[in-house]
C-alpha positions, 0 to 999 in steps of 0.5 A: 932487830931495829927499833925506833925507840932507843936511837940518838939522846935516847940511848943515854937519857931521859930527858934533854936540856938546853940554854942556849941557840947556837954554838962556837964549836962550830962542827960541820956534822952538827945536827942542830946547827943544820935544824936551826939554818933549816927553821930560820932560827939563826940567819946564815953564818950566825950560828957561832954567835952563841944566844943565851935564852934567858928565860931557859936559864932561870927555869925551874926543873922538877926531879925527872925520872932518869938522867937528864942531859945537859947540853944536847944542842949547844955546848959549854964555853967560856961564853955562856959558861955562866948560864949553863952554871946556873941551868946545872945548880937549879937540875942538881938541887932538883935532885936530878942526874946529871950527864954533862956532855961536852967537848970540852974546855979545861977552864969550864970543867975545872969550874964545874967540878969545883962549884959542884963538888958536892954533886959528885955522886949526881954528875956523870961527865961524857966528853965527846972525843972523836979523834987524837989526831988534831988536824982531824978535829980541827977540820970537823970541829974548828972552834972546840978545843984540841985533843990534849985539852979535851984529854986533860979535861978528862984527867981533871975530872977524874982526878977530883972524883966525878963519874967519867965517860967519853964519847967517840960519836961521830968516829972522825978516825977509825984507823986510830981508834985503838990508841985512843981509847988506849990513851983514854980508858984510865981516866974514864969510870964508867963508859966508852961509847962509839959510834958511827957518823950518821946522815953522812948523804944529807952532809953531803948536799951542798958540800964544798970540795973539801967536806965532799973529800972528808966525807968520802974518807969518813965512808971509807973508814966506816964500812961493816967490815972495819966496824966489825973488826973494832967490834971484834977488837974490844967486845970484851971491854966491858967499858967499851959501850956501842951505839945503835949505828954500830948495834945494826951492823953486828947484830946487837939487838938495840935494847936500852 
C-alpha cells in the first residue's frame, strides 16, 4: 500500500529547517545540490562554497507541532558551525524538538552537546552512516568525515546523554551491513533507519564512467531479494526503523 503522505523528511518530521545554500560534503546523490544546480540558485562547481543566509539565521521560530528537522539541505561544519549555533539556540528556546541530522564532524557535536546540555531531553541526534567502509564513503561522500569520526561522534553524544540514532539512507553497501549495525547499535537510544538509494536513473544522467559503475553496483546491492533477506535478518530488532523504500518491497504498509 503506497501513500504520498509519509515519504522523505516526512517520515521523521514535521517541519524542516535550513541556514544555509550549499554544502562542502559534497555527495554525488544529494538531492538538494541537484535542485539548486537545477534552479540557478548556485552557479556550476559552486556548491561546495557554503553561503550562510543570514536573514534564516536570526529568524524566530515559534513552538511547531512535532519535530522539527535541522538541517534537511545542507549540513554542520566547521564553516558555518556558528550559524547553525544559533538556528539551534532560537528552535530550542522556542520550545521546539529538535532532531539534529548530520554527517558528522567530532568538533561540532562536541560543541553542540556541551552548549546545549541542558536540552538534552530536546534534542534527538541522527547521523547519517551509510557504510563502514571508507573508500565507499570517500566516493559517494568526499568532503564528510570518514567512518571512525562519524563513529566517535556517535559515541560522544551517547556518552554525554543525548537521545541517538543513526541513518543508514542511502545503503552505499549493503553486503556490510550486519557489521555495522553491529558496531553502531550500542551507541544509539532510539533507532536505526535503513533505506534505500532512491532516483538512482536521474543520478545516472550525465554520469561519468565512474558514478555509472558505482551506480551499477549500487542497483546490484539493492534488488528486492537482497533487501529482503536484510529485512528478514533484523525485523526482530526493534531499533532497526525501515524507510518507505525498503516498506514497498516487504510489504509494510507505510503509516507514520
Amino acid at each position: 500500500m503506497k501513500s504520498s503522505n509519509i515519504y522523505g523528511t516526512r517520515e521523521w518530521a514535521a517541519k524542516t529547517v535550513n541556514c544555509c545554500t550549499g554544502c562542502s560534503h559534497d555527495c554525488r546523490y544529494c538531492y538538494a545540490k541537484g535542485m539548486a544546480l537545477r534552479f540557478k540558485q548556485v552557479a556550476e562547481g559552486q556548491w561546495t562554497t557554503e553561503q550562510v543566509r543570514q536573514h534564516d539565521v536570526v529568524r524566530n521560530h515559534p513552538k511547531y507541532s512535532g519535530w522539527v528537522m535541522f538541517p534537511s539541505s545542507h549540513d554542520i561544519t566547521p564553516s558555518n558551525l556558528a550559524a547553525c549555533l544559533t538556528v539551534l539556540e532560537r528552535l530550542l528556546k522556542a520550545g521546539n524538538e529538535v532532531l539534529i541530522v548530520s554527517k558528522p564532524h567530532l568538533g561540532c557535536i562536541e560543541t553542540i552537546c556541551q552548549q546545549f546540555d541542558g536540552y538534552r531531553d530536546k534534542i534527538l541526534f541522527r547521523f547519517t552512516i551509510g557504510a563502514c567502509d571508507n573508500s565507499v564513503l570517500s566516493f559517494w561522500e568526499p568532503g564528510a568525515p570518514v567512518y571512525a569520526e562519524r563513529k566517535a561522534s556517535l559515541q560522544f553524544a551517547y556518552e554525554h546523554g543525548f537521545q541517538t540514532s543513526v541513518s543508514v539512507e542511502p545503503l552505499l553497501d549493503s553486503e556490510h551491513i550486519d557489521r555495522l549495525v553491529e558496531d553502531l547499535l550500542p551507541y544509539v537510544t532510539d533507532s536505526i533507519w535503513i533505506g534505500k538509494m532512491n532516483h538512482i536513473g536521474r543520478l545516472s544522467k550525465n554520469a561519468d564512467a565512474s558514478l555509472k559503475a558505482a551506480l551499477l553496483q549500487i542497483e546490484a546491492g539493492q534488488t528486492d531479494v537482497i533487501i529482503r533477506a536484510i529485512y528478514q535478518r533484523h525485523m526482530g530488532n526493534p531499533k532497526i526503523h525501515w524507510k518507505a523504500s525498503i516498506k514497498e518491497v516487504v510489504g509494510l504498509l507505510l503509516v507514520p
